[in-house]
C-alpha positions in Angstrom: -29.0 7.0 1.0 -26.2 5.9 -1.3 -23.5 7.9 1.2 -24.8 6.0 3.6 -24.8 2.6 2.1 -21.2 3.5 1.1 -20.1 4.8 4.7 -21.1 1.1 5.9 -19.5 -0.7 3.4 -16.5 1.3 4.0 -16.5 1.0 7.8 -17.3 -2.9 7.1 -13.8 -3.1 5.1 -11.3 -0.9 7.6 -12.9 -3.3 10.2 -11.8 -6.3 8.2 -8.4 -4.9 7.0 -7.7 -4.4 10.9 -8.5 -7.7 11.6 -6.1 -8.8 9.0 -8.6 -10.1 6.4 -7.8 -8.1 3.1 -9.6 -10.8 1.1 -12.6 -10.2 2.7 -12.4 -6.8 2.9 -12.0 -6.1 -0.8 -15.6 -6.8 -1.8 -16.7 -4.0 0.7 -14.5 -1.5 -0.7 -15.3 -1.8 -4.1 -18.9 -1.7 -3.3 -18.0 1.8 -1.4 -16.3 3.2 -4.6 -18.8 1.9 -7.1 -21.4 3.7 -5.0 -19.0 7.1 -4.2 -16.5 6.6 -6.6 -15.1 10.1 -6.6 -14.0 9.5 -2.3 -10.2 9.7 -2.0 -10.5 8.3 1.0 -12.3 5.0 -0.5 -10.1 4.8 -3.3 -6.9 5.3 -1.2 -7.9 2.6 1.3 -9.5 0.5 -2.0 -5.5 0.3 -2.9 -4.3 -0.8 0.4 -6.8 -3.7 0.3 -6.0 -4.6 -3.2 -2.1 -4.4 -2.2 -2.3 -6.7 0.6 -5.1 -9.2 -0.8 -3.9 -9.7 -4.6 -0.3 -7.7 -4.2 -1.1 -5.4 -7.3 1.1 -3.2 -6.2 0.7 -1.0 -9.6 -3.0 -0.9 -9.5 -2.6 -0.3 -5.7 -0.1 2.3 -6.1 -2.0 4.5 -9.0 -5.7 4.5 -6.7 -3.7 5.9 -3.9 -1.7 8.2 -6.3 -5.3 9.1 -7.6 -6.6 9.8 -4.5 -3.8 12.2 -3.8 -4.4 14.4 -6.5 -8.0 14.6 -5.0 -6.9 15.4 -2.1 -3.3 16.3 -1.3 -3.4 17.7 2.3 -4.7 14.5 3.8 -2.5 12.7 6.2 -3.9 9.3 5.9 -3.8 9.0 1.9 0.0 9.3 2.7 -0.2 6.7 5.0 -2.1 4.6 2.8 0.6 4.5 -0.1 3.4 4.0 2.3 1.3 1.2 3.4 1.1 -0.2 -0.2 5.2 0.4 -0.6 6.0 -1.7 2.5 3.4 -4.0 1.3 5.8 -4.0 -2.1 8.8 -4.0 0.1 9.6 -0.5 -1.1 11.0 1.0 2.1 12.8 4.0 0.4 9.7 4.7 -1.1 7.3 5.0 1.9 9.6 6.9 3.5 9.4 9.5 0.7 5.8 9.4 0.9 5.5 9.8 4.3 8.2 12.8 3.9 5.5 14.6 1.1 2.6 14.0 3.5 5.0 16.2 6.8 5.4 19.2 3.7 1.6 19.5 4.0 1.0 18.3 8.1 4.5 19.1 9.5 3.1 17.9 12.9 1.4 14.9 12.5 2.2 12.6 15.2 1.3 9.5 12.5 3.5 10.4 10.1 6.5 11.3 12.3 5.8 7.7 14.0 5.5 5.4 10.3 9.0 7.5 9.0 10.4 6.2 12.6 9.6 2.8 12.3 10.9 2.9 8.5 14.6 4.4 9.4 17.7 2.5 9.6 18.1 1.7 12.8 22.4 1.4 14.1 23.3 -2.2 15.6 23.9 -2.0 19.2 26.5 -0.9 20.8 27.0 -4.2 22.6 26.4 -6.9 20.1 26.0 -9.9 22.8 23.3 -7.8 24.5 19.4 -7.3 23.3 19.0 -4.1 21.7 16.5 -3.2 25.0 18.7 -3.9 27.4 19.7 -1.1 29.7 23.2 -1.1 28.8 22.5 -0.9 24.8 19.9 1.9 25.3 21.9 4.0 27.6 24.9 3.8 25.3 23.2 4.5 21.9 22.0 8.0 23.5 25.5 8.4 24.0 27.0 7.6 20.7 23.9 9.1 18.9 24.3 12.3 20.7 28.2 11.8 20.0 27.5 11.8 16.6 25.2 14.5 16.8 28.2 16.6 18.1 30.7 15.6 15.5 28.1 16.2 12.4 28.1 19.9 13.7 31.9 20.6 14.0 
């Protein structure tokens, strides 16, 4: 019965945190880990919550670090302290996270996509142009796989 309760609080405070309501979403969370408090997943998603709705980044950053030693072959607790570095602005850090979490799941998808988004991306080749534009895109291949050549001679 007290999984259960848990489950639903838990559900109750993902669907708030995707609806971009962290404040609201804490008080469901902490009812999920006062009533499992030994779930990495709560406690991991307990620090994203607390990141984005009272930027405690510390406090944020040691629940998902504890959830990880629970549980280090989970995807999503990688994700979830990612999530609290960009929340801190702490790019270089996510992306090292994100890099620890592809050691243990070299192919998932998620990961590989969040350490995409984080890179530095190269200006465009033609400055006056949007980034999207056909010319920029087409171009870019070019110079990346230009520089792809060079790198190997």
């Amino acid at each position: 019965m007290k999984q259960l309760e848990a489950f639903q609080e838990y559900r109750q405070a993902l669907a708030l945190l995707r609806d971009a309501k962290p404040a609201e979403a804490l008080s469901h969370i902490l009812k999920a880990v006062e009533l499992e408090p030994l779930d990495p997943f709560y406690l991991s998603y307990q620090g994203v919550i607390v990141a984005q709705a009272n930027q405690k980044i510390a406090e944020a950053e040691e629940l998902c670090q504890r959830a990880l030693r629970m549980e280090p072959r989970q995807s999503q607790l990688y994700l979830n302290l990612a999530e609290v570095y960009k929340v801190a602005g702490r790019r270089e850090d996510a992306c090292q996270a994100l890099n620890r979490g592809l050691r243990y799941s070299p192919n998932d998808y998620r990961l590989q996509y969040e350490i995409g988004k984080l890179a530095a991306r190269r200006p465009p080749v033609i400055s006056s142009l949007p980034r999207g534009h056909f010319l920029n895109r087409q171009l870019g291949r070019l110079r990346h796989h230009a520089l792809e050549y060079i790198a190997r001679i």
